[in-house]
C-alpha positions in Angstrom: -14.3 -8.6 0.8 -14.6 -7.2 4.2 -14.1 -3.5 4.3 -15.5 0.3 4.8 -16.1 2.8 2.8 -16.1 6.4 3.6 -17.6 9.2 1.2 -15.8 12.3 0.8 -16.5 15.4 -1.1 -17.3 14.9 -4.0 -14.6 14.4 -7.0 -11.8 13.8 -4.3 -9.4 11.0 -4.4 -9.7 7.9 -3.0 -7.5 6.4 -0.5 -7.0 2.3 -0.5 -6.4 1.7 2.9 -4.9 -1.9 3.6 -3.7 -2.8 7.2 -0.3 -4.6 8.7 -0.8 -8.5 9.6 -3.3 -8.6 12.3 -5.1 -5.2 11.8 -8.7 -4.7 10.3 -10.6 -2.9 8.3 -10.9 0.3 10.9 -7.2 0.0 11.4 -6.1 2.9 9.1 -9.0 5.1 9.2 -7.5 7.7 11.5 -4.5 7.9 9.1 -6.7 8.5 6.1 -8.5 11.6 8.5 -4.8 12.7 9.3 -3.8 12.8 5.7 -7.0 14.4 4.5 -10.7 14.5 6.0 -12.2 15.5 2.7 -11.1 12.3 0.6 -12.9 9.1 0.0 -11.7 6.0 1.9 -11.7 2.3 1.0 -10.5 0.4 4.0 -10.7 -3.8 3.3 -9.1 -6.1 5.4 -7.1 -9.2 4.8 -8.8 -12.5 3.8 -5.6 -14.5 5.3 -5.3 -15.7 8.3 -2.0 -16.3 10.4 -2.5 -17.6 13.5 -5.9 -15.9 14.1 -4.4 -12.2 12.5 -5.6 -11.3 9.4 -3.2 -10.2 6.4 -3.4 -9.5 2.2 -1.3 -12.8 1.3 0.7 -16.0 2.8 4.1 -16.2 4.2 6.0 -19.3 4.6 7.9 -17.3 6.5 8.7 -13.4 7.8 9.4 -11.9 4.3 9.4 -15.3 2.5 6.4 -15.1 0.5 3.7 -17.5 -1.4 4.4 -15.9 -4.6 1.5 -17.8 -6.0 -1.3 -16.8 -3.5 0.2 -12.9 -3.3 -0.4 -13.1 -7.2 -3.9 -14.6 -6.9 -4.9 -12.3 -3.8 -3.5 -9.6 -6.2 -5.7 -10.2 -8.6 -8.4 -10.4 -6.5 -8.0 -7.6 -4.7 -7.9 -5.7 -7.9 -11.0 -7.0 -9.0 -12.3 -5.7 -5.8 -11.4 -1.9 -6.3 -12.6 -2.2 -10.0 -16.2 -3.3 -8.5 -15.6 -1.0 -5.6 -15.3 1.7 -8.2 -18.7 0.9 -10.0 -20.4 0.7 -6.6 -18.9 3.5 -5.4 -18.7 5.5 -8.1 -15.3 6.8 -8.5 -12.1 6.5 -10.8 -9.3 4.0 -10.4 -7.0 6.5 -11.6 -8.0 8.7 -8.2 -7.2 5.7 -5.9 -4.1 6.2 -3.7 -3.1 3.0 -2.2 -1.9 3.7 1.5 -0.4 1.0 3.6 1.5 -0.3 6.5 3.3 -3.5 6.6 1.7 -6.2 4.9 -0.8 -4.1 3.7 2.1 -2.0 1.8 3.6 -5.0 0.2 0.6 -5.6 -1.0 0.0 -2.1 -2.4 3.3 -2.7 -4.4 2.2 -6.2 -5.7 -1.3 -4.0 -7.0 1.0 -0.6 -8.3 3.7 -3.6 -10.4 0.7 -4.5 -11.9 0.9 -3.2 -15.8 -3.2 -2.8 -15.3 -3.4 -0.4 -12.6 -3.7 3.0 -13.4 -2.4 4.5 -10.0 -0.4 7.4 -9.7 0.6 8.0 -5.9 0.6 6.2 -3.1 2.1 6.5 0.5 3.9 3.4 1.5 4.9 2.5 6.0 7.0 0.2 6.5 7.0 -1.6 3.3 9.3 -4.9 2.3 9.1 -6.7 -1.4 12.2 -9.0 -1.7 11.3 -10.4 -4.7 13.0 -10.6 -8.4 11.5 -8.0 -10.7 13.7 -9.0 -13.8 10.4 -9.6 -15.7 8.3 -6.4 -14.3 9.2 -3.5 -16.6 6.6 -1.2 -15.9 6.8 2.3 -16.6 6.3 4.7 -13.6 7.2 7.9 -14.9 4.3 9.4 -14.3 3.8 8.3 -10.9 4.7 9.4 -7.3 5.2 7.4 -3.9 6.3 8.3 -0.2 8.0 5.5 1.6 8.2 5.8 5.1 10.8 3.3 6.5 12.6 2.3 9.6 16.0 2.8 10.0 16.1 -0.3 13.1 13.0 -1.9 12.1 13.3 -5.2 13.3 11.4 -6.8 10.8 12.6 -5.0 7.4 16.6 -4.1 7.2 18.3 -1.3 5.7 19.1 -2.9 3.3 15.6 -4.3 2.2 14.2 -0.6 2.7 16.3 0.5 0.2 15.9 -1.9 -1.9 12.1 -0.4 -2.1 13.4 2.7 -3.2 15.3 1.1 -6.0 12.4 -0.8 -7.5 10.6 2.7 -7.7 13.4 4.6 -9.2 14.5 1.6 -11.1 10.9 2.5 -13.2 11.1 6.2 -12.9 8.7 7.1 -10.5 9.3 10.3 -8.2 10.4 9.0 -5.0 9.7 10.5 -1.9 11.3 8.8 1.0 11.0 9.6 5.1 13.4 7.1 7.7 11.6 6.8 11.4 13.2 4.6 13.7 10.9 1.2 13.7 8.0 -0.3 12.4 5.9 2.4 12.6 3.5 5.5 11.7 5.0 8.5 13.0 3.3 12.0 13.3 6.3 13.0 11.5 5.9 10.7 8.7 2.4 11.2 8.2 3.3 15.2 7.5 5.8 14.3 5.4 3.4 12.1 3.1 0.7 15.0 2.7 3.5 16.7 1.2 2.7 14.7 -1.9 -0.9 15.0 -2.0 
């Protein structure tokens, strides 16, 4: 898969860096210096293509999703990190996934996943309208900021807090910051180094 990776000090975390539709592989390195210079970054772009912009999974349309390829990119993504992590040389358990958009939906399809040993990540603008009956995995020991807008055109209220409820649903400590759009604020990027 297409991506970067930048080497931090040694031992630090690693932040998963995945982009909204149309973004790339650069897109969300400034964040990751804004959060914290001294981690480790693993930026990969989007193997999809809609329309010429790139993004994790298919849509058949905005926030109707191919629950079939978002499984199988899923997975593959995953098997990414895990060779990432060999290549690399660090832990899953010190990867924080960090997305925007698309990218954070995605993030939330890789955290569900009972394999994934994650234990924070810092979620912009994210949307997962899906039926979890099935998913019961335990997230008590793990943390996540959610950044959301409160007249985001694309993701309503309602959906935004419907986020929060599949986190607390599996006790994980929820940390949650409302902007006004679809967007990375200042102020919500200071609010999700809290939890680092």
């Amino acid at each position: 898969m297409k991506h970067i990776f930048k080497q931090g000090e040694q031992g630090k975390p690693v932040f998963l860096l995945l982009h909204g539709t149309g973004g790339d592989e650069r897109d969300l390195l400034p964040l990751a210096e804004m959060l914290d210079p001294s981690y480790n970054a693993l930026s990969v772009k989007g193997e999809i293509s809609e329309n010429g912009m790139a993004r994790y999974f298919k849509r058949r349309a905005e926030g109707d999703y191919d629950l079939e390829d978002l499984e199988y990119r899923g997975q593959e993504l995953y098997d990414f990190i895990k060779e990432s992590s060999k290549e690399y040389e660090f832990n899953l358990e010190d990867v924080i996934p960090v997305g925007f958009s698309n990218g954070s939906n995605m993030a939330i399809n890789l955290i569900l996943r009972e394999s994934t040993p994650f234990q924070k990540a810092l979620l912009f603008a994210p949307l997962y309208p899906l039926d979890l009956q099935d998913n019961q995995k335990d997230l008590s020991n793990f943390k996540v900021f959610l950044s959301m807008g409160k007249q985001d055109p694309i993701v309503t209220q309602e959906q935004s807090e419907r986020v929060i409820e599949i986190f607390k649903e599996r006790g994980a400590e929820v940390h949650e910051t409302w902007v006004n759009s679809h967007e990375i604020t200042q102020e919500a990027v200071l609010a999700a180094k809290e939890i680092l």
